[in-house]
C-alpha positions as CSV (number, residue, x, y, z in Angstrom):
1,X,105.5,129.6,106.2
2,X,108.9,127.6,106.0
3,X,108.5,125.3,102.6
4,X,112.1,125.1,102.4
5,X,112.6,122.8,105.9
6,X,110.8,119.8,104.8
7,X,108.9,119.5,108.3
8,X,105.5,120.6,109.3
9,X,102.2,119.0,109.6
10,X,102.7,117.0,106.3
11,X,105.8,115.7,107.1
12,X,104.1,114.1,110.6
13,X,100.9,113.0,108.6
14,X,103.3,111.1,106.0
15,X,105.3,109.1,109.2
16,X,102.1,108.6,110.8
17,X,101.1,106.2,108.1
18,X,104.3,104.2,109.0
19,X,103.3,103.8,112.8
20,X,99.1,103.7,112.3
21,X,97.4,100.8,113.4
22,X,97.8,98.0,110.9
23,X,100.4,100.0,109.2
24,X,98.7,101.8,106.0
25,X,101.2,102.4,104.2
26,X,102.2,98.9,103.7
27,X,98.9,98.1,101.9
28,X,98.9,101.2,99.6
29,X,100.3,99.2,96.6
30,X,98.9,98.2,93.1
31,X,99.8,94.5,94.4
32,X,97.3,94.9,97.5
33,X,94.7,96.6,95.3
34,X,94.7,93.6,92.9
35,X,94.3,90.9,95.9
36,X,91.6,93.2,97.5
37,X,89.5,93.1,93.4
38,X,89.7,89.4,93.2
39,X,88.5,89.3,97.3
40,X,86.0,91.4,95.9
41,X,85.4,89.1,92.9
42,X,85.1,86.2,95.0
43,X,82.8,87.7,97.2
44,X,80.5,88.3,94.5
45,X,80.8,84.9,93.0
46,X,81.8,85.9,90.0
47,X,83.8,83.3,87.3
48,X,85.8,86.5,86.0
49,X,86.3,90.0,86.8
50,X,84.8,92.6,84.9
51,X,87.2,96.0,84.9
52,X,87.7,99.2,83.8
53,X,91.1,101.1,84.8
54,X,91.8,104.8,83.8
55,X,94.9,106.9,84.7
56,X,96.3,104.9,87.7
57,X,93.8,102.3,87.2
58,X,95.6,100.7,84.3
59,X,98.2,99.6,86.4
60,X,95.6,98.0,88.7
61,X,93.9,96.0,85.7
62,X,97.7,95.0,84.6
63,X,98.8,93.7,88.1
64,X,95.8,91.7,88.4
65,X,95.8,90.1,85.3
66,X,99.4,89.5,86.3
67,X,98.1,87.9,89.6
68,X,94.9,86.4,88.7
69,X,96.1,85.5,84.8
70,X,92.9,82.5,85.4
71,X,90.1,85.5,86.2
């Protein structure tokens, strides 16, 4: 196995999220994440969000209270 060519099946799979329908990767972002938790809280009719964020998830919680500072 070649690891030094930077090619290969992973190398496809990470372009392929550039040219997938909708194009993914655009909405892998802590910003999309925070619009898709207040969908969510709207959804549920909620007056303020209720969250826990570990790890990666703190950065989540910080960009939606950056977003949503009312919620």
């Amino acid at each position: 196995m070649d690891r030094g060519s930077g090619g290969g099946p992973n190398k496809r799979y990470g372009e392929s999220c550039h040219t997938a329908p909708a194009s993914l990767i655009n909405h892998l972002d802590a910003a999309s994440d925070a619009r898709d938790m207040e969908a969510l809280r709207q959804a549920l009719g909620e007056e303020k969000l209720n969250y826990y964020g570990a790890s990666y998830g703190t950065l989540r919680g910080q960009t939606y209270a950056t977003l949503f500072p009312q919620h």
